[in-house]
C-alpha positions as CSV (number, residue, x, y, z in Angstrom):
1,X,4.4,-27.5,12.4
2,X,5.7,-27.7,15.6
3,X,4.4,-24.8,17.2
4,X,1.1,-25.7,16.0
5,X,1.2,-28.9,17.8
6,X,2.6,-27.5,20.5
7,X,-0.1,-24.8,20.9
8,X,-2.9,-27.4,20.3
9,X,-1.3,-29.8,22.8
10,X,-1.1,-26.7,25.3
11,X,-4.9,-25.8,25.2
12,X,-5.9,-29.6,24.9
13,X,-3.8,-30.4,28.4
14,X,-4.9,-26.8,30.2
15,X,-8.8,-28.0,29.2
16,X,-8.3,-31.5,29.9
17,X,-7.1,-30.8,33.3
18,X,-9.8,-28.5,33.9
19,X,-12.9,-31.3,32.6
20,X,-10.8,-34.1,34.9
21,X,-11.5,-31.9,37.7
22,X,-15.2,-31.8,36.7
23,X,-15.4,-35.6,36.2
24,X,-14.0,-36.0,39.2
25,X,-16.3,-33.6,41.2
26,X,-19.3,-35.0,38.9
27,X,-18.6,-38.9,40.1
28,X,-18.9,-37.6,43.8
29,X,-21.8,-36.8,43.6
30,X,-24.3,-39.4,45.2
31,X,-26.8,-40.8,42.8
32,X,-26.0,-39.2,40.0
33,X,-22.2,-39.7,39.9
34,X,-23.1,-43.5,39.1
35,X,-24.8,-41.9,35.5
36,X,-21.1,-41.8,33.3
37,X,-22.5,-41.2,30.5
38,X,-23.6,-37.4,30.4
39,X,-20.5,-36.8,31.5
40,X,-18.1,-38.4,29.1
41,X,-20.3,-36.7,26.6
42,X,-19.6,-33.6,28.1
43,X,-16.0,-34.3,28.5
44,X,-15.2,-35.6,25.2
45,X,-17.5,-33.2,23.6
46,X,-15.5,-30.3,25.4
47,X,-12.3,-31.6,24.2
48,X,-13.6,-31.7,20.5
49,X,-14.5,-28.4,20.4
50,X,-11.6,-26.7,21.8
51,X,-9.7,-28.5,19.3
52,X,-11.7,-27.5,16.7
53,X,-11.3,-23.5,18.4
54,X,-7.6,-23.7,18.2
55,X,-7.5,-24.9,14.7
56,X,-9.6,-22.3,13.7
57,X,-7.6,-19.7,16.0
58,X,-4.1,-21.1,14.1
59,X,-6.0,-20.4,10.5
60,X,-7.0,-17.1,11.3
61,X,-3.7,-16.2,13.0
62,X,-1.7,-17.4,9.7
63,X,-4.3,-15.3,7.4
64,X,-3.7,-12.5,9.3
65,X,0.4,-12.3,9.9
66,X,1.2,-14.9,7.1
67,X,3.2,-16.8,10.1
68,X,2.5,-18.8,13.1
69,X,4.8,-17.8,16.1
70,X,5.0,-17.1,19.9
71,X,4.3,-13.7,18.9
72,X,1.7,-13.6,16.2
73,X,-0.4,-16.6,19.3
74,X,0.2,-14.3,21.9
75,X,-3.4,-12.8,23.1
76,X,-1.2,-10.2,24.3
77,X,0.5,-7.8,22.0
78,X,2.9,-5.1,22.5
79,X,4.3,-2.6,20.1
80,X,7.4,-0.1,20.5
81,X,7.1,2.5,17.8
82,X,9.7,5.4,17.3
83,X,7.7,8.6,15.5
84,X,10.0,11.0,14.3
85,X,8.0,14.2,16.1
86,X,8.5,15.9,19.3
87,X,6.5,13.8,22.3
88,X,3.5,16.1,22.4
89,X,2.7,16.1,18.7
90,X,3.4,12.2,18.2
91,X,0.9,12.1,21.5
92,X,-1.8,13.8,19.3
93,X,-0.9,11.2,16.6
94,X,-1.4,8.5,18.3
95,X,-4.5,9.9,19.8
96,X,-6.0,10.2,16.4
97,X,-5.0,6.7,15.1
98,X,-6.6,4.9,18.0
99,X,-9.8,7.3,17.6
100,X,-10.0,5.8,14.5
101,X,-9.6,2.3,14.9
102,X,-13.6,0.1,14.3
103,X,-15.0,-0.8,17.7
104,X,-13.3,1.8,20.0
105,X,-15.0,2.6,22.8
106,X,-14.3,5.0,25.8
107,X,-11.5,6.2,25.4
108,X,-9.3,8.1,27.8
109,X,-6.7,10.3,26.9
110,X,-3.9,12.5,29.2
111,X,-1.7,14.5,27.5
112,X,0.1,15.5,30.3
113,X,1.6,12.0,31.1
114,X,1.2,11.1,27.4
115,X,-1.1,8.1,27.9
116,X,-4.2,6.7,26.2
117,X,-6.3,4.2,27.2
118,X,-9.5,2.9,25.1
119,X,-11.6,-0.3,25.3
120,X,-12.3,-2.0,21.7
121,X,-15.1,-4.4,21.2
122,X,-14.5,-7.9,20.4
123,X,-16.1,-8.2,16.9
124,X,-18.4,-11.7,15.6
125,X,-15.6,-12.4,13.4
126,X,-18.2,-15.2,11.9
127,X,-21.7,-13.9,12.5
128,X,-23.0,-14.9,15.7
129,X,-21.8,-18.5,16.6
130,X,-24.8,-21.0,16.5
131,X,-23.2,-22.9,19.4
132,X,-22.3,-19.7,21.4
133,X,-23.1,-21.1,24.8
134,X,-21.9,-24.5,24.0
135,X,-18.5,-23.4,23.0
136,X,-16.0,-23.3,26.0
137,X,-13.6,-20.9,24.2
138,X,-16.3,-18.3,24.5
139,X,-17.3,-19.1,28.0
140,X,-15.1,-16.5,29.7
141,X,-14.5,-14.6,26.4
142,X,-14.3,-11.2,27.3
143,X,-16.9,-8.8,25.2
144,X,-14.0,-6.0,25.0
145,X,-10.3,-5.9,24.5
146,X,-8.1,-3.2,26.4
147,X,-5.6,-0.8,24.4
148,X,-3.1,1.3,26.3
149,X,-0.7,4.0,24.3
150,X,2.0,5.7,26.3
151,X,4.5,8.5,24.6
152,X,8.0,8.8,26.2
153,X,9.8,12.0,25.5
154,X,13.3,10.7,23.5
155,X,15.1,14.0,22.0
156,X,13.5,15.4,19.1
157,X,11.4,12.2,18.9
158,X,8.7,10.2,20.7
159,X,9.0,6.2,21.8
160,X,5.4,4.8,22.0
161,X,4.9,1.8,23.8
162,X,1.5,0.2,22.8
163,X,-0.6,-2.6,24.5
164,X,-3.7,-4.8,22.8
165,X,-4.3,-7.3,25.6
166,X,-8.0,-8.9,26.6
167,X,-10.1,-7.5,29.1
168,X,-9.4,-10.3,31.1
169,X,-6.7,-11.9,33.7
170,X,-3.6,-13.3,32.4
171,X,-4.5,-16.6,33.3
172,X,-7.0,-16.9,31.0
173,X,-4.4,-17.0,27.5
174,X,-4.6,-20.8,29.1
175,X,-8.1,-21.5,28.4
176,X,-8.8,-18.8,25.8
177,X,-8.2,-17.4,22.3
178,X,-8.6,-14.3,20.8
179,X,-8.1,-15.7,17.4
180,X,-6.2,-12.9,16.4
181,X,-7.9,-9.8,17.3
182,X,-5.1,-8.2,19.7
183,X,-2.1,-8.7,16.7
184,X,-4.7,-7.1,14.2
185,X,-5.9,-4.4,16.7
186,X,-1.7,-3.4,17.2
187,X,-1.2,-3.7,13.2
188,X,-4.0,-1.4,12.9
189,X,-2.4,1.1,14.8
190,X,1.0,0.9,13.9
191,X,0.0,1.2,9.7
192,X,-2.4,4.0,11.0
193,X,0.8,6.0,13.1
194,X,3.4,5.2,9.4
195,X,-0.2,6.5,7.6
196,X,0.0,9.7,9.4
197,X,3.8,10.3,9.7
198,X,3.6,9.7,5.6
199,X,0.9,12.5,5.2
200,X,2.7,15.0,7.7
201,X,5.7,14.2,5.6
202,X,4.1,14.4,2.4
203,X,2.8,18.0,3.3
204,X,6.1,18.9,4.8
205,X,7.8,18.4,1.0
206,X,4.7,19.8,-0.7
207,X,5.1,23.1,1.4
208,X,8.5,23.4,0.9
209,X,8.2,22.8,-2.6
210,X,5.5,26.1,-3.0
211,X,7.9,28.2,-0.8
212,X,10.8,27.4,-3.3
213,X,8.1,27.9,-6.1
214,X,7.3,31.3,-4.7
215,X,10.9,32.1,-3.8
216,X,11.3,31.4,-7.8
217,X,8.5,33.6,-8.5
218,X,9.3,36.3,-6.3
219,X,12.9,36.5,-7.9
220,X,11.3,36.6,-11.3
221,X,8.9,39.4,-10.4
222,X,11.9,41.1,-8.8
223,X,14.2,40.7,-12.0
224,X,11.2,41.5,-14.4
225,X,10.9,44.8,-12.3
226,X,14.0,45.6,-12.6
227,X,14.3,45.3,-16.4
228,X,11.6,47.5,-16.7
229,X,13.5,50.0,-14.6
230,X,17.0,49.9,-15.5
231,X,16.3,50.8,-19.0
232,X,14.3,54.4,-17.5
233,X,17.7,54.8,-15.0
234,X,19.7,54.4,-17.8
235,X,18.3,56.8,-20.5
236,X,17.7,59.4,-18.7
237,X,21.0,59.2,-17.0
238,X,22.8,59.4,-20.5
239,X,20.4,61.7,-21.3
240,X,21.5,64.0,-18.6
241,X,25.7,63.0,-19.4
242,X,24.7,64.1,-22.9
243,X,23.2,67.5,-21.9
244,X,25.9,68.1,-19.9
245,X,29.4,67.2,-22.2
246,X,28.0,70.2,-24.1
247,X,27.8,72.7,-20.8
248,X,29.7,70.7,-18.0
249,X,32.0,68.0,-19.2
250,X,33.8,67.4,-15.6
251,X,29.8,66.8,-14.1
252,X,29.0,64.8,-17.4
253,X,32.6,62.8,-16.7
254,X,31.7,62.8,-13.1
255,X,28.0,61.4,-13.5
256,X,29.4,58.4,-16.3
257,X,31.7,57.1,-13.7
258,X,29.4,57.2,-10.9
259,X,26.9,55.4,-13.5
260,X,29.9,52.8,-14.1
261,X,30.2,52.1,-10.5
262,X,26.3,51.5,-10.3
263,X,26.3,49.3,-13.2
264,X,29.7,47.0,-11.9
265,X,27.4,46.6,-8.5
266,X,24.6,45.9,-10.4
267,X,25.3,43.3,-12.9
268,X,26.5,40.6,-10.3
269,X,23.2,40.2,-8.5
270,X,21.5,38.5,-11.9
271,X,23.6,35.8,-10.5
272,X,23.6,35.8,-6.6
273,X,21.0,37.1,-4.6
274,X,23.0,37.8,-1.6
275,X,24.7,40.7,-1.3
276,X,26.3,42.7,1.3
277,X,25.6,45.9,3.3
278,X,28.6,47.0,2.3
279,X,28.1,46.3,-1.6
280,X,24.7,47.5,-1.3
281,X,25.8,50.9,0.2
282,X,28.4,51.1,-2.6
283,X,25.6,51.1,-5.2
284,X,23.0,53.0,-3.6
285,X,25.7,56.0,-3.1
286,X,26.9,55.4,-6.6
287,X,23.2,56.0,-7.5
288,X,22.8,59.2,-5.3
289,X,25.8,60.6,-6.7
290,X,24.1,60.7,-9.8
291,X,21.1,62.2,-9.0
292,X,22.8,64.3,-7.0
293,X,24.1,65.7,-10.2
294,X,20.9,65.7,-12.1
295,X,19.0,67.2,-8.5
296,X,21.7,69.7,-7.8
297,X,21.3,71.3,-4.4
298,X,18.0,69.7,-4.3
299,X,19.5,66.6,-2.9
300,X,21.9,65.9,0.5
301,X,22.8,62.2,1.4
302,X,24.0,61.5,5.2
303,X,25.3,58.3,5.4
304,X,26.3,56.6,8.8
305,X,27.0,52.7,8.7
306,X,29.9,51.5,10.6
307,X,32.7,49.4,9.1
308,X,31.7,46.3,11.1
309,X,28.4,45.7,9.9
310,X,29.2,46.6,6.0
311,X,30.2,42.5,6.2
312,X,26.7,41.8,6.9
313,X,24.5,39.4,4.6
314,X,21.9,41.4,3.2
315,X,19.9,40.5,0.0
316,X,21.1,41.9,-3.3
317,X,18.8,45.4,-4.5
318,X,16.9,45.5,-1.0
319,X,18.4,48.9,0.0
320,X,18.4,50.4,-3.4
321,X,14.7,49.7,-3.6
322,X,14.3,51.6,-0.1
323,X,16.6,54.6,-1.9
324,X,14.5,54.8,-4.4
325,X,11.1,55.3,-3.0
326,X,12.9,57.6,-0.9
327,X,13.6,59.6,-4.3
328,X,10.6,58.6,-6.0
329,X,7.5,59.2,-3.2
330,X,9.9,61.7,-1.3
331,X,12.2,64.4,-2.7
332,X,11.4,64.5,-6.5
333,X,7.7,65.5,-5.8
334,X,9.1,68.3,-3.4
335,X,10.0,71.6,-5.1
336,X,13.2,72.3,-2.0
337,X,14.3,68.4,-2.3
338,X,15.9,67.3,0.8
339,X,18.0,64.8,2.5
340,X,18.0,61.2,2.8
341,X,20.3,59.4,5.5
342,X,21.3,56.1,5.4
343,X,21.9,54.7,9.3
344,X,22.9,51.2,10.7
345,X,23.3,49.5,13.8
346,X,23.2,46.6,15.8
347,X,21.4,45.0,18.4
348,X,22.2,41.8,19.7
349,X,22.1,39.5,16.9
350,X,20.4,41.7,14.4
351,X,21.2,44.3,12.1
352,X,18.9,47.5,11.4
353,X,19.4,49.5,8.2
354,X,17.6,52.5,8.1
355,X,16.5,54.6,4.9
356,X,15.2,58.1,6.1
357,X,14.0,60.7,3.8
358,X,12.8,64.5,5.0
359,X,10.2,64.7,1.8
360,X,6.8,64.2,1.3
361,X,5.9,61.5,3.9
362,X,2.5,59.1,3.1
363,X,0.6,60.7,0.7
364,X,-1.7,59.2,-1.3
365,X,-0.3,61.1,-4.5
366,X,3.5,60.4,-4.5
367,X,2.8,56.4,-2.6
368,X,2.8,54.7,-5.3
369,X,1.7,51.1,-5.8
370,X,3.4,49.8,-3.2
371,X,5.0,46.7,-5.8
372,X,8.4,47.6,-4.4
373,X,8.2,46.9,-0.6
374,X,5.8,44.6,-1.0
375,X,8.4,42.6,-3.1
376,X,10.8,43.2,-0.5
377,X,8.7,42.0,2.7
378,X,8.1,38.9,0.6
379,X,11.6,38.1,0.2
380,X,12.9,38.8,3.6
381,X,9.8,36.1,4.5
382,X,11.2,33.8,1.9
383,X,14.7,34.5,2.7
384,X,14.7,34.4,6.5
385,X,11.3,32.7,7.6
386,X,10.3,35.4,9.7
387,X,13.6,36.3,11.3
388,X,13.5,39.6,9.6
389,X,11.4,42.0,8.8
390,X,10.7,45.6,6.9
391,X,8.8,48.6,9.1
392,X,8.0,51.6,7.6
393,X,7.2,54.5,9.6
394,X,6.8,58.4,9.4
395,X,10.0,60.4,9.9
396,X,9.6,63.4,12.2
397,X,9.0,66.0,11.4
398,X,8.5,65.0,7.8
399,X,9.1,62.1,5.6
400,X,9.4,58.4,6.1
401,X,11.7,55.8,7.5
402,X,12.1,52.4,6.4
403,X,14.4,50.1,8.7
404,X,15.4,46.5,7.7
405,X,16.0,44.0,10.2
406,X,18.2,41.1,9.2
407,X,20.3,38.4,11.6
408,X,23.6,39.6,11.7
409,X,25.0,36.1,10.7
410,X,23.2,36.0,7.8
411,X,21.8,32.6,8.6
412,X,19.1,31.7,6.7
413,X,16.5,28.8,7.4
414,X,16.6,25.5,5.1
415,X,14.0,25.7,2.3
């Protein structure tokens, strides 16, 4: 209650002053000056409506911020906002929220010193008034109000320090009243900027939800794969052990152990997905041993991986699936065999694995479908967000070489 009267007694003095000047000026006038009453009319009729105005500028005001204080009076508002994104993209936020606001007119935007400035038209918050010209709160009433947004670079974030003030001197907040506009104008804004941070935010979550869903998926396709495989591996190694207990028992023993050693590699990564180059080598050997035996001469493995990088992350079955197409598109369709070399090195922070076959190179007969890399560029994409990557290129003079490039850390991106 007290900083209504306060405020009313404020405009009621600043006005009364100003109509005691004119009285004054008025009774020097010759003639005329003897005539009071016009001018008492004038005076007390003055001094009735600005009452009236700031009445009607306190019951607006309390609609509009549910309060009456020295801030929600103010014709002058300022805003300090902190937006959780890097100065340039909160710039383009607030851009877009003022852009938006009803009644915005030329605005002027710099994105190198992160400032926006707009006018906004000062709406008929009541129609037009009937006693427009009559009414010395709208006298000087400025048609537009002024909006100024500057961005300061904090960190990671962005500080915004936002103005709503009239297009008019500061002097004037003695005789005028903006009945509110300015403090709705900076709400505006401010739920627009929260709006737009929620959205980003939302879309953030939703997109890392669908990578994890096609991580999921990925892995299931994967896994499926692989049960479909295995079994195909597995009989027609046991088929080959059989064959050969009657023939060659020591090959036959030979080929069951190497198959043991395949399977103890394989059965852990059901469970983990990360793996090691290291563990991965282990199997894919374990694997090559065997069809070394099946392939007889047909087959030579070179293998050249240095101790230090066998420690390296590397996703569980990436490498055998590089072995295999080896095999599969490049020395089973070829009537000599060949060789397949197994290479790694590092550069800088990453770490390239190389599968290199002599076979039958790109063919369309022996290329298969392609399911297999395919599966394996996905998850590197899921796994590493672009910090690794699969190339696959012709080996000279024949056959093809397939490098993966993972970080030698083994640092993977949050999902």
């Amino acid at each position: 209650m007290f900083k209504r009267l306060f405020f009313i007694l404020r405009l009621a003095t600043t006005w009364g002053m100003a109509v005691m000047l004119v009285v004054a000026l008025y009774s020097s006038l010759p003639l005329i000056g003897d005539f009071s009453a016009p001018i008492l009319l004038f005076a007390f009729g003055t001094l009735g409506l600005v009452i009236a105005g700031a009445f009607s500028h306190l019951h607006r005001v309390r609609m509009i911020a549910g309060r009456i204080d020295n801030e929600t009076l103010d014709n002058r508002q300022k805003r300090l906002i902190e937006i959780p994104l890097e100065a340039g993209e909160a710039f383009d936020l607030v851009d877009a929220a003022i852009r938006e606001l009803p009644g915005v007119d030329a605005v002027r935007s710099a994105r190198d010193s992160l400032q926006v400035k707009a006018k906004v038209a000062r709406p008929h918050l009541y129609g037009e008034p009937p006693l427009r010209r009559w009414n010395p709160l709208l006298w000087f009433a400025p048609s537009h109000n002024l909006l100024q947004a500057t961005v300061t670079p904090a960190g990671d974030s962005g500080r915004v320090t936002l103005i709503c003030e009239p297009e008019s001197p500061a002097w004037s907040d003695w005789f005028l009243v903006d009945d509110g506009i300015n403090f709705e104008n900076a709400e505006a804004i401010a739920r627009a900027i929260t709006r737009r941070i929620g959205e980003r935010r939302r879309s953030e979550q939703a997109s890392v939800a669908q990578t994890a869903t096609e991580k999921e998926l990925t892995e299931a396709k994967l896994h499926l794969l692989h049960a479909q495989v295995e079994p195909h591996f597995l009989y027609n190694t046991l088929a080959s052990a059989q064959l050969l207990t009657r023939s060659d028992p020591a090959r036959a023993e030979a080929m069951l152990g190497h198959l043991i050693q395949y399977l103890r590699r394989s059965l852990p990564s059901a469970e983990d997905e990360m793996s090691s180059v290291g563990a991965e080598l282990e199997r894919a050997l374990a694997y090559l041993e065997i069809l070394k035996i099946r392939m007889g001469d047909r087959l030579a493995v070179q293998v050249a991986v240095p101790e230090a990088l066998r420690a390296t992350p590397l996703p569980a079955m990436m490498l055998q699936t590089l072995v295999e197409n080896a095999i599969k598109h490049g020395l089973e369709p070829r009537t000599g065999g060949g060789t397949i070399w197994i290479r790694a090195h590092r550069d800088d922070g990453l770490v390239a694995v190389t599968v290199a076959d002599d076979g039958e190179g790109f063919n369309s007969k022996t290329s298969g479908t392609g399911i297999g890399l395919k599966n394996v560029r996905e998850r590197l994409r899921l796994r590493y967000a672009g910090a690794a990557n699969l190339s696959v290129i012709a080996n000279f003079p024949s056959g093809v070489a397939a490098t993966l490039t993972v970080p030698a850390s083994g640092v993977t991106p949050n999902v």
